[in-house]
MDAnalysis code that builds the backbone (N, CA, C; Angstrom):
import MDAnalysis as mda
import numpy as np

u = mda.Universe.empty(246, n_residues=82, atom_resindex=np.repeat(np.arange(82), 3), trajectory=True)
u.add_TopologyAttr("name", ["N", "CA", "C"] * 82)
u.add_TopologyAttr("resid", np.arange(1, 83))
u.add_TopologyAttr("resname", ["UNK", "UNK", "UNK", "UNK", "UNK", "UNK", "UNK", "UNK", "UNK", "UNK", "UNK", "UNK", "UNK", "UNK", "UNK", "UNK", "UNK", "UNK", "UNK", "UNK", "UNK", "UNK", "UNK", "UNK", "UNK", "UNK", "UNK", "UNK", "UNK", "UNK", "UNK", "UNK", "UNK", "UNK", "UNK", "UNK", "UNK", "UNK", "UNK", "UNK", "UNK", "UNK", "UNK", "UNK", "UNK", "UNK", "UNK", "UNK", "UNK", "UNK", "UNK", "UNK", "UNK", "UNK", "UNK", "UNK", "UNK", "UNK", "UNK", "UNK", "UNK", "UNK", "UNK", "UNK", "UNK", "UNK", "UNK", "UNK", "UNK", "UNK", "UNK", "UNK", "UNK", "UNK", "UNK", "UNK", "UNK", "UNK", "UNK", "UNK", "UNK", "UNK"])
u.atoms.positions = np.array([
    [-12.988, -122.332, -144.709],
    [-12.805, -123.162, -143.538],
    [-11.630, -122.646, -142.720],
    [-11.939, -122.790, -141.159],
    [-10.521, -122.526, -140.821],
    [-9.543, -123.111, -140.508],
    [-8.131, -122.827, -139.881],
    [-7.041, -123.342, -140.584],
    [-6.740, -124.698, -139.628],
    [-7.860, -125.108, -139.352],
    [-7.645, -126.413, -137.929],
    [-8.711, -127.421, -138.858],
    [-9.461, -127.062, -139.666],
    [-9.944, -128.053, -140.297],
    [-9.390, -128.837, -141.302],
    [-9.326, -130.228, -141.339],
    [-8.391, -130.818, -142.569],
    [-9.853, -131.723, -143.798],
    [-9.883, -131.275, -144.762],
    [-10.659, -132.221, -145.647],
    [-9.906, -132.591, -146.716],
    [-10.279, -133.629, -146.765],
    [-9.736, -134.687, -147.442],
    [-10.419, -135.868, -147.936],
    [-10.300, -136.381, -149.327],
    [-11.642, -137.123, -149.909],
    [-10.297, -138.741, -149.418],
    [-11.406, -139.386, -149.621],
    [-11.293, -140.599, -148.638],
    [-9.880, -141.552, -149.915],
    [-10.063, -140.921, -150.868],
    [-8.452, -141.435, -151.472],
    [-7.242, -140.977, -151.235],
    [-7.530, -139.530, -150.839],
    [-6.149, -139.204, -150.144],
    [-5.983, -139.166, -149.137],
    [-7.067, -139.496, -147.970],
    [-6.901, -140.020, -146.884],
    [-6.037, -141.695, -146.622],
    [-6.515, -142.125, -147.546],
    [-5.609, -144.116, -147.621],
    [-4.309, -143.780, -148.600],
    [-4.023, -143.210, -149.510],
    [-2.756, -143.046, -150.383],
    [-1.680, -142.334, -149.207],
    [-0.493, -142.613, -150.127],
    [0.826, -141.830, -149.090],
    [0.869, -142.460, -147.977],
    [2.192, -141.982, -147.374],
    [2.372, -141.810, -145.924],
    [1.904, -141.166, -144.896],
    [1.497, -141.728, -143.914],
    [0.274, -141.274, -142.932],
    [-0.910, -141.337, -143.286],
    [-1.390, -141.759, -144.406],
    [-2.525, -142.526, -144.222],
    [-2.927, -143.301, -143.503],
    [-4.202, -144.065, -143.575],
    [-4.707, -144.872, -142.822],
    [-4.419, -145.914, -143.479],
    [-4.163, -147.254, -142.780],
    [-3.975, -148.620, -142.895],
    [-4.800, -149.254, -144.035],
    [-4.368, -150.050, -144.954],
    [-5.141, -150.636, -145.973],
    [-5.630, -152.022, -145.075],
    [-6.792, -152.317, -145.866],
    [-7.053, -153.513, -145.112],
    [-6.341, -154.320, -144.963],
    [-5.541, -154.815, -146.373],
    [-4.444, -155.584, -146.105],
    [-3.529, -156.045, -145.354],
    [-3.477, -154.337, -144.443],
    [-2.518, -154.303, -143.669],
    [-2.916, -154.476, -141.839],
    [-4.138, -154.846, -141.792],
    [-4.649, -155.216, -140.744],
    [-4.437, -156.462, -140.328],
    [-4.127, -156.937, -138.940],
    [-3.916, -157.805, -138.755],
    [-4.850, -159.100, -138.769],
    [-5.081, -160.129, -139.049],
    [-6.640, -160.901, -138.485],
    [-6.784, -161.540, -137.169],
    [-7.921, -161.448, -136.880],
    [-7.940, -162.116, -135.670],
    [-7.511, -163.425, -135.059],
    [-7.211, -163.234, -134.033],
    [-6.892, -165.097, -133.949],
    [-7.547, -165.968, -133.766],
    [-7.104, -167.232, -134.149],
    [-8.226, -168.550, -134.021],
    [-8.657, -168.829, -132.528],
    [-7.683, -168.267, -131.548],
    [-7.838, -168.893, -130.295],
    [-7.784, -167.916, -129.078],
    [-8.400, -167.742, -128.215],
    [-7.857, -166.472, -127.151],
    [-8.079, -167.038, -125.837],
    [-7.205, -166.642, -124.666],
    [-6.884, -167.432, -123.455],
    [-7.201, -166.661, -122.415],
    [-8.469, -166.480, -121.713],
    [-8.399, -165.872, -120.593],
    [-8.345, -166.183, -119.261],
    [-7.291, -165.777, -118.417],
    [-6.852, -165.982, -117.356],
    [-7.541, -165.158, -116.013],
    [-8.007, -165.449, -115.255],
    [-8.488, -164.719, -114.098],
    [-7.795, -164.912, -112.405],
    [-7.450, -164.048, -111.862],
    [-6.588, -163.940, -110.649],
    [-7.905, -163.568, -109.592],
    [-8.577, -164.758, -109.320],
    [-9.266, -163.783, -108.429],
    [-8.578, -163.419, -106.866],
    [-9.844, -163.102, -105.900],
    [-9.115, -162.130, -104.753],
    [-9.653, -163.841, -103.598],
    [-10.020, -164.357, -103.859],
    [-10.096, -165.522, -103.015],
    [-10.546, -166.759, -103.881],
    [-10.594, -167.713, -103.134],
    [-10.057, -169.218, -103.719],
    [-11.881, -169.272, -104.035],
    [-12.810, -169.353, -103.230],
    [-14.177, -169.090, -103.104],
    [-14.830, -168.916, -104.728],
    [-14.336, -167.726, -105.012],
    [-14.718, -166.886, -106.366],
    [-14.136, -167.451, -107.422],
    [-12.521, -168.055, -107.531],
    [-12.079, -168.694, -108.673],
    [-13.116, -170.052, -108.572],
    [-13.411, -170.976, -107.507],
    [-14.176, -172.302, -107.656],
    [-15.130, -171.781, -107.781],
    [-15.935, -170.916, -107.866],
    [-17.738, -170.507, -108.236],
    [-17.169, -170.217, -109.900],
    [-16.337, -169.809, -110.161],
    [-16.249, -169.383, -111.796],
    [-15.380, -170.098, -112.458],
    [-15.427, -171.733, -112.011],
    [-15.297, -172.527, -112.728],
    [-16.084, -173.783, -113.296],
    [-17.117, -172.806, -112.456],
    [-18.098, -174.017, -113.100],
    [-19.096, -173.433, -114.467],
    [-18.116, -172.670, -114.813],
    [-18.206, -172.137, -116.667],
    [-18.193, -172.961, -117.264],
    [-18.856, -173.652, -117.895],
    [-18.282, -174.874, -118.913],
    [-17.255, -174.260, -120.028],
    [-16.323, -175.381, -119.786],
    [-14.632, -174.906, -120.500],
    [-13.716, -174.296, -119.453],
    [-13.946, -174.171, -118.510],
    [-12.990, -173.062, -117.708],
    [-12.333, -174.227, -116.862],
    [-10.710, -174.137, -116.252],
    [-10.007, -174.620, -115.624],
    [-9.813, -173.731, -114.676],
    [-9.504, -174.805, -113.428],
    [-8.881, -174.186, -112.417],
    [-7.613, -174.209, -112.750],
    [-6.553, -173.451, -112.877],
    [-5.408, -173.269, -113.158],
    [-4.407, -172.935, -111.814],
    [-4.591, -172.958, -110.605],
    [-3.841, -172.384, -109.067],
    [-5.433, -172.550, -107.924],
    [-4.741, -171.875, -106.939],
    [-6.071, -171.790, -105.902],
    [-6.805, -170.460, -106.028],
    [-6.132, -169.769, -107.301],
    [-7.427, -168.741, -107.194],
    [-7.534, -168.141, -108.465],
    [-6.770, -168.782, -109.318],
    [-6.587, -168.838, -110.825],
    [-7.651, -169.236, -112.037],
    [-7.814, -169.044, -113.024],
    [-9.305, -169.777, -113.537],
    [-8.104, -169.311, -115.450],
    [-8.652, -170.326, -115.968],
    [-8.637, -170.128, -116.994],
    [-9.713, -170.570, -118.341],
    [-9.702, -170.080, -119.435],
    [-10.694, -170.019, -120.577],
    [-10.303, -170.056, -121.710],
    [-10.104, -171.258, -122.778],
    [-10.032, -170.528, -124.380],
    [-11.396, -170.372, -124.829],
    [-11.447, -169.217, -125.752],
    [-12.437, -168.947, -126.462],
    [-12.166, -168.760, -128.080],
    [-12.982, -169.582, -128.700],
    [-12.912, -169.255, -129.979],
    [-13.432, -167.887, -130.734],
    [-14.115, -167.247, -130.255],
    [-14.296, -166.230, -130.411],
    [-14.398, -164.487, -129.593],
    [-14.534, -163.785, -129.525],
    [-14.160, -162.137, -129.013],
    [-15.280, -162.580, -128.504],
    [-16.885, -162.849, -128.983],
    [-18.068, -162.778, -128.406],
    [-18.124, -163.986, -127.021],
    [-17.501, -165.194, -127.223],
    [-17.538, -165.819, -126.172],
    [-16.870, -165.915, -125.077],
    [-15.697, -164.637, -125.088],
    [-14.619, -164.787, -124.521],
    [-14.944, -163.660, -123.336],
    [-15.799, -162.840, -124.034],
    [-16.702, -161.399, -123.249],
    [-18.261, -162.252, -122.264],
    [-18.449, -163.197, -123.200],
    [-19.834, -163.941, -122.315],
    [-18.850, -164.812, -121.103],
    [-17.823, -165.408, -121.716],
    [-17.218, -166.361, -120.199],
    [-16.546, -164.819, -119.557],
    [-16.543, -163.947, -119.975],
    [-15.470, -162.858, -118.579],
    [-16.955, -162.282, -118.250],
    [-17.846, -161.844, -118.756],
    [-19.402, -160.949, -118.088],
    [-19.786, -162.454, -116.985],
    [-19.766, -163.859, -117.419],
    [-20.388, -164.975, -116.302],
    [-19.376, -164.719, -114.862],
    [-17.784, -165.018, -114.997],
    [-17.058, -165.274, -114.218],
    [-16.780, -164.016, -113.126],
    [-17.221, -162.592, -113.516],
    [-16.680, -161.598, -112.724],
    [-18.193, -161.359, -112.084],
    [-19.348, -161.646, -112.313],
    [-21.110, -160.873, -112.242],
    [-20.769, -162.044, -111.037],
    [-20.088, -162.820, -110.300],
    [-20.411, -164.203, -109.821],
    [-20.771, -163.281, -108.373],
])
């Protein structure tokens, strides 16, 4: 092999320093996530609040918790496609 290739069996890839992260050491996700939207007129924040769950937060502000990554991507794909 040449000298730019590195192999390495997947235990000494996770052992030592510079390994890769044990799971352990991953963070978990959070229970709660907050998305905020600035739109460019007042028009577009009131059309993308009629998300169910979403606040008007200012005159062109919108906000969202989502309990999950998947719903938090379905309320930002509804509120920006407007």
């Amino acid at each position: 092999m040449g000298s730019a290739t590195v192999n390495k069996s997947p235990q000494e890839a996770l052992a030592g320093p510079g390994g890769l992260p044990l799971l352990a050491d991953v963070p978990l996700l959070a229970d709660e996530y907050l998305l905020e939207f600035c739109f460019s007129s007042a028009g577009r924040a009131r059309a993308a609040s009629f998300y169910p769950g979403a606040e008007r937060a200012g005159e062109r502000i919108v906000s969202y918790r989502a309990k999950s990554i998947m719903e938090l991507l379905t309320a930002k794909m509804f509120m920006t496609e407007i």
